[in-house]
N, C-alpha and C positions, 0 to 999 in steps of 0.2 A: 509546474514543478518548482518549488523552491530548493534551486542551486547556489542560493546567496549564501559566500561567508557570514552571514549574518543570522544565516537561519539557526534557531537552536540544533545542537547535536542533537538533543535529549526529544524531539519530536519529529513524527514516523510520518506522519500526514505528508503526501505531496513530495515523498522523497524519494527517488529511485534505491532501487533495490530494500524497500523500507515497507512497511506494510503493520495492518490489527497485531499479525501474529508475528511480527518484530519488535513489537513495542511491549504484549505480554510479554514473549520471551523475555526479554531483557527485565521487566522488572520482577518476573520469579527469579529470575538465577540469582539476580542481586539480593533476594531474601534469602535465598538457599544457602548461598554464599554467606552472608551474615548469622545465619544461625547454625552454620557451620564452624564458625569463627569463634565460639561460646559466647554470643548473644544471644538472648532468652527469647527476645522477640523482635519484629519488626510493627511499629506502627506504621499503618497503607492509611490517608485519605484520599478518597478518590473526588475530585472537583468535574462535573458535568456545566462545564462553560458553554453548554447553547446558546443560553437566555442571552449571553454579554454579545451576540450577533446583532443585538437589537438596543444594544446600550455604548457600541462605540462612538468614540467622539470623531468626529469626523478629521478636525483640526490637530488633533494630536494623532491619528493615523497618517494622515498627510505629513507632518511634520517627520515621524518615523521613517515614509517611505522614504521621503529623500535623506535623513540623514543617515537613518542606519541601513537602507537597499539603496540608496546610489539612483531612487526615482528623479529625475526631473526635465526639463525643457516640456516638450510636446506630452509624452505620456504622463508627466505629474497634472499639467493642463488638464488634462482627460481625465485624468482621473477624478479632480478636483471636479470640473465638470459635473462628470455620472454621479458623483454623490450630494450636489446641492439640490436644491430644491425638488426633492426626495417626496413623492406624496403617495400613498395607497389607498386602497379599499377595501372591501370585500364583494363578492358578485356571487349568489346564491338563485341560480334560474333566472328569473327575468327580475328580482328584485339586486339594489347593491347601495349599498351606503357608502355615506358619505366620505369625500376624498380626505384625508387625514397628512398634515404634514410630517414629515420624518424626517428629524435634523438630526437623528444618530443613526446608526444601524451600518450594517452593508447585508443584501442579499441573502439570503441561507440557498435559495435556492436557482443563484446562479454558478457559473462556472471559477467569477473571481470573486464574488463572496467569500468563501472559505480561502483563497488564499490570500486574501487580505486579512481576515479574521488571524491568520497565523503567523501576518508580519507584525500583526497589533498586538499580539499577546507575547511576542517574542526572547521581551525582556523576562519573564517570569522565572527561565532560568538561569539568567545569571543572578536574581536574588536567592533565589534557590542556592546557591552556590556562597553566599556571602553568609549564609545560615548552616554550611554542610550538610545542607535537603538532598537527599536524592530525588528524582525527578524523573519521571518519563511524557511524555504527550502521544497521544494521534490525533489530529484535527483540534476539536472544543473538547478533548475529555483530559483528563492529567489526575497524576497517580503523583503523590508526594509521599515520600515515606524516612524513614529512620527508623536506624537499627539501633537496639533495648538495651540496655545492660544494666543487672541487677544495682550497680552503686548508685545510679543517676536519673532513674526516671523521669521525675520531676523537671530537670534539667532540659530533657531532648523535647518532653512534652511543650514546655515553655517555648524551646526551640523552633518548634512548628509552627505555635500559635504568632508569635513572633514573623513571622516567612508569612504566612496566611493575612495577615496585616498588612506587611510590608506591600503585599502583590495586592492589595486592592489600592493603598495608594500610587501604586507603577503604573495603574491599566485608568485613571481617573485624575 
């Protein structure tokens, strides 16, 4: 469970009383809401962050947990630990290739995998915020969006792309 002040508001993954269908909830009404408001439209990009399960840096999660979750002595140890010298395969019947090192990643399909994956991407909303993105999460998936208004288009679009930028130099 991420109960850290640190965790984003804005993400549903791992949060008590929080769920799939807390996170839609929340990012329909806030359209309905907007287009209720006489904006014409809302631009939704939806960002399917699996693949970055397999592209995190190890040293700048570590660095995160302790500065922005309060990780350290014996459990930042550990944890540093379980993620060095990282090495996989494959195993199909009696055949398996060869062992492959993995100097980024965490687990997808452990228990703290995903909630490291969730302190590592953490920041995403507060740049989201430095751009007036709205923003939602559950786990690796996130729904950014803005609301249209006929004077500005141009403007909120730039806006985004702008935010979509910014968040790949926060996570790298």
């Amino acid at each position: 469970m991420c109960a850290s002040d640190s965790c984003s508001s804005t993400q549903s993954a791992y949060r008590r009383h929080h769920s799939t269908e807390t996170a839609l909830l929340h990012t329909l009404d806030s359209i309905y809401l907007n287009t209720s408001l006489t904006f014409f439209a809302t631009l939704l990009v939806y960002l399917d962050l699996s693949t970055a399960f397999d592209t995190i840096d190890h040293h700048l999660l570590l660095d995160r947990l302790n500065e922005s979750f309060g990780v350290s002595g014996t459990a930042h140890s550990w944890l540093r630990s379980d993620l060095s010298n990282r090495h996989q395969s494959v195993r199909a019947g009696q055949s398996e290739s060869p062992r492959t090192h993995c100097p980024t990643g965490v687990p997808q399909g452990s228990v703290l995998g995903p909630l490291l994956f969730t302190c590592y991407i953490s920041p995403i909303s507060s740049v989201a915020s430095l751009f007036d993105i709205s923003i939602q999460q559950y786990a690796d998936n996130t729904q950014i969006y803005i609301a249209l208004t006929t004077a500005d288009v141009t403007a909120h679009i730039t806006r985004l792309l702008l935010f979509v930028c910014s968040t790949k130099l926060v996570l790298s």
